[in-house]
N, C-alpha and C positions, 0 to 999 in steps of 0.2 A: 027228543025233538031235535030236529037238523038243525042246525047253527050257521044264518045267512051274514055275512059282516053286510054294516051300513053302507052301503051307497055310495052315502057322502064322506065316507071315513077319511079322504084327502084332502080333506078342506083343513089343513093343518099347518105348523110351523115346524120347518125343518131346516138343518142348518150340517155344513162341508164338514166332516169329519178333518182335522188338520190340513195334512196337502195331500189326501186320499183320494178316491175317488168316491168315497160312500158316505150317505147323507145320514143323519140320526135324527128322530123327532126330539122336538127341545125337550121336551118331556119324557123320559122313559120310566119305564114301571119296573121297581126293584121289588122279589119276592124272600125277603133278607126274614120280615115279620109276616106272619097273618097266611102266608102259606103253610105249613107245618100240620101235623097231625092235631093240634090243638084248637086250627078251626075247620067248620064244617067244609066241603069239597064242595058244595054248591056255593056260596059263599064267596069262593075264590073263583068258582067260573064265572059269578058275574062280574065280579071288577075285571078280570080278565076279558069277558067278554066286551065288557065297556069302554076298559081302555083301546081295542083293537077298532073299537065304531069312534073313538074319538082321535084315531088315528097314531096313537103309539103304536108303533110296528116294534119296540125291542123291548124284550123281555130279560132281566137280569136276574141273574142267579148263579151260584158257589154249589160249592159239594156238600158243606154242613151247614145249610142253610133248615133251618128246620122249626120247630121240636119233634123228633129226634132227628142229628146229625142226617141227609140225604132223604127226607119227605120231602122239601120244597122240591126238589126237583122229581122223583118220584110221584107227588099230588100234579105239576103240572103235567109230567108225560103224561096221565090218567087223562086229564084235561085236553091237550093238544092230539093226542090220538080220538079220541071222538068230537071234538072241536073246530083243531087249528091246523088238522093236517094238512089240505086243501088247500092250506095258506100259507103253507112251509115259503115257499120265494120271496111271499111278502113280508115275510118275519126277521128280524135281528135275535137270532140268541145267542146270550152270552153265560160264562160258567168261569171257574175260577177253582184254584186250589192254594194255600197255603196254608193253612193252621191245622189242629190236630183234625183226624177224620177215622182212623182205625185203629185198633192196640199193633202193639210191636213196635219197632225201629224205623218202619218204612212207611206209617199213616200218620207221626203225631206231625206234619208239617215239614214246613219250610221249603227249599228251595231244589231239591236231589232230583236229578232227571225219574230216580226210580218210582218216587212220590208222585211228579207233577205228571206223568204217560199213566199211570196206573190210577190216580185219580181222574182225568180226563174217562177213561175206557168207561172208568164205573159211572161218569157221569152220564155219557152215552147211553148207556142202559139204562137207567133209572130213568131218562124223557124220553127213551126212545125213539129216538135219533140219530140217525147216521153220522152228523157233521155238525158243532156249534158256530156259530158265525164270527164269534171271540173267545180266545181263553186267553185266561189273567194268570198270571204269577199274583197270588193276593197279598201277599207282601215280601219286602226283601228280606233274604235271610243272611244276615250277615259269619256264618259258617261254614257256607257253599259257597264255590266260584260262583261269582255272575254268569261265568263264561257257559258253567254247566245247565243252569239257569235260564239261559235265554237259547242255548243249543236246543233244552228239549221243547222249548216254545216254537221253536226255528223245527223242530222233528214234527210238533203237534200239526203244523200248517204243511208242513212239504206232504204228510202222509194223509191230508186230506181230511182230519177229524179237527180241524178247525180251521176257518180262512182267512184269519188275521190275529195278530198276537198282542195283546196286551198288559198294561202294570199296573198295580193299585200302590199307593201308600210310597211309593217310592219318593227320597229324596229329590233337589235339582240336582245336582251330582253325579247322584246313582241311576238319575232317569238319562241324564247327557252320557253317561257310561252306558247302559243298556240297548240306546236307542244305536250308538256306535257298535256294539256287537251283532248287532241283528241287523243291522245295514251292509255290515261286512259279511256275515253268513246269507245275504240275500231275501231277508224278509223283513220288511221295514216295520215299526213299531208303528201301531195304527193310532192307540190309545192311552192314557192313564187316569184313572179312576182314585182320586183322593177325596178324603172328607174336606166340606166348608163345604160355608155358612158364616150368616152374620156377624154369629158368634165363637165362629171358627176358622181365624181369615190366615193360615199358616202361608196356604199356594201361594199368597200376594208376595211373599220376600223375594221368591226368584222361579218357584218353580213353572210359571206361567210362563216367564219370561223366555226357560229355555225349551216347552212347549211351543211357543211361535217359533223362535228358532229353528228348532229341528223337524218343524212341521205335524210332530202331533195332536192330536187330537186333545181335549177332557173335561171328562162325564162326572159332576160332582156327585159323591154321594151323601147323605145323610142334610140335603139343603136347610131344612128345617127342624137340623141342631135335636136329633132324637123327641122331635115334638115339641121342644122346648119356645120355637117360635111359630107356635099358634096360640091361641085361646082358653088351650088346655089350662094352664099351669097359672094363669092371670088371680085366681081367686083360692090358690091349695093342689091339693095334690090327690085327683079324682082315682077313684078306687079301682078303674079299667083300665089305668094310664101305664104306661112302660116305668115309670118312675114308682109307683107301686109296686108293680109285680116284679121289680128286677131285670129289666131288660134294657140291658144299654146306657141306663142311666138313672143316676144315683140322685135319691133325693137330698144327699146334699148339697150337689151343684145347683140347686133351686135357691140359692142365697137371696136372701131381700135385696142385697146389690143387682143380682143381675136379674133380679124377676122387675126390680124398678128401669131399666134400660127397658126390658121384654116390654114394660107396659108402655114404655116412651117410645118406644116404635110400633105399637098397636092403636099408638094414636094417630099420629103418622102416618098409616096405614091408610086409617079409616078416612082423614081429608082426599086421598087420593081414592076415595071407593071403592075400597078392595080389603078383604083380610088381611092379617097379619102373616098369613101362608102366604096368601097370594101375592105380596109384598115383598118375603121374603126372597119365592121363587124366581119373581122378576129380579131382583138385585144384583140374585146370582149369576142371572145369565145379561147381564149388561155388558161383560168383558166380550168382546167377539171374537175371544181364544176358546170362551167356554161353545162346546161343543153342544151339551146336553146336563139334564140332571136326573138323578134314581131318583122317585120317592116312593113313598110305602104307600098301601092306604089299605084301609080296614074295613072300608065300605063303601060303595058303588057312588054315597052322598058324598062321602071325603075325596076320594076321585075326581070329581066332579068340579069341588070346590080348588081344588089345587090346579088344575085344569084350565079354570077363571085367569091365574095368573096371566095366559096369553094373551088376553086380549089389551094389556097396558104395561108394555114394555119397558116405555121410555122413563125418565128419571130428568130433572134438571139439576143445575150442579148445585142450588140452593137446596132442595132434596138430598142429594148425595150427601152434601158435608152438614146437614143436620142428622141426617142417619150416622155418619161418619162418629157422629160423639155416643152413638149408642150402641152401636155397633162394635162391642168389643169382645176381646177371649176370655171366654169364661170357662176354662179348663175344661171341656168337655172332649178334647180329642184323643178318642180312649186308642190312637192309632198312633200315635206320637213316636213311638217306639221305634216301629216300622222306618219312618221318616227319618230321625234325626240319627239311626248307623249310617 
């Protein structure tokens, strides 16, 4: 069956990429979980199809996004080739390479011009696509020059197989060093992509700060703290959950400390009439540095529901600094690493 998008799909919330020239919906859809050979391909076309009717135009995805390493992007080109072709101008896609993705010397990661052109090409292939509309260095490799680093992100864009270059995980530091190397080689950094969340507020020391700055963009990813701030986890630790099955996150982070905060903001939540997602997602995009945010979702209803967040943005400062005491780090940034080289 032909696949007509809605109508109304721009009845949406969209917000300036840094000092760019290109917009990102506040909400973008990350294919991190629930793409992968482990769920069904129907399944993911209708989240996919739902979020393009609810007006997310950008699709996120990496090279080993999966199960196994290179389906999620592989399931969507299956998708977008009889789907989203049609719609390719109106689409944002994004890919990313850092961590291991092949055997040998030149797939387990990091930062090596050989690694990040040669993961790009293969990413290419597998969505079947000529061009992504972002590639990430997904995290800094503190091994490699930066300089080689941002050179092949600066090669990705000049040679046409991506139209702006972006960072994940990177320090303030190392993002104010990067964005100067790629300003000097002539392609300006469009974006960076770090985790936070509620329960994961690392960006707020400085690296926001030098994001205004330097006029980039950033897309948070994981806003909802690997699930941990929803509803899920309020009463145990449900047998579908990512905290079950090993993914992402450890059911010992589930501390009665920090599930008793979880539930002190789910209460909070609900006076202002909205989920504890939906709450959290508004939060995050309170700063009007944040550009955008990934989240996952694993059915067309959770989509939906995180979606909600749009309609109740605003926060007063009695709100904020009661959140403020709940809102703490609860060890969950399993990216830390990346960050603090």
């Amino acid at each position: 069956m032909t696949y007509l998008a809605a109508p109304d799909r721009y009845e949406s919330t969209f917000r300036r990429c840094g000092r760019s020239g290109l917009d990102l919906p506040a909400i973008s859809l990350g294919l991190w979980h629930n793409f992968g050979d482990d769920k069904p391909l129907e399944t993911q076309r209708a989240i996919l199809r739902r979020a393009f009717d609810r007006g997310i135009t950008h699709f996120d995805l990496a090279n080993n996004y999966g199960p196994p390493y290179g389906s999620a992007e592989r399931n969507f080109g299956t998708i977008f080739a009889q789907d989203f072709r049609p719609y390719r101008d109106e689409l944002i896609l994004s890919t990313k390479a850092g961590y291991d993705m092949w055997p040998g010397p030149y797939g387990q990661g990091g930062g090596s011009r050989k690694y990040l052109l040669a993961s790009l090409d293969q990413s290419l292939a597998r969505m079947g696509v000529d061009y992504v509309d972002i590639f990430y260095s997904h995290r800094f490799d503190p091994t490699t020059p930066l300089e080689e680093t941002m050179g092949a992100l600066d090669t990705a864009v000049r040679s046409g197989k991506a139209l702006y270059a972006g960072i994940s995980s990177y320090n303030g530091e190392r993002t104010r060093e990067a964005a100067a190397i790629l300003r000097e080689l002539g392609t300006p950094l469009l974006i960076h992509q770090p985790s936070y969340s509620m329960l994961n507020r690392w960006i707020e020391e400085d690296l926001l700060d030098v994001l205004g700055e330097t006029g980039v963009g950033c897309i948070a990813f994981s806003p909802l703290a690997q699930g941990m701030l929803t509803s899920k986890y309020l009463n145990g630790v449900p047998g579908d959950s990512r905290a079950a099955q090993g993914k992402s996150l450890s059911p010992d982070l589930l501390t009665e400390k920090t599930i008793a905060h979880v539930r002190a903001l789910n209460e909070m939540a609900a006076t202002r009439g909205q989920s504890l997602a939906q709450m959290a997602l508004a939060w995050a995009l309170r700063d009007p540095r944040m550009t955008s945010l990934v989240i996952g979702a694993s059915s067309v209803g959770q989509l939906d529901d995180s979606l909600g967040a749009l309609t109740n943005l605003d926060f007063t400062s009695d709100e904020l600094d009661r959140i403020d005491q709940h809102a703490v780090d609860a060890g969950i940034n399993l990216w830390a690493r990346s960050s603090q080289d």
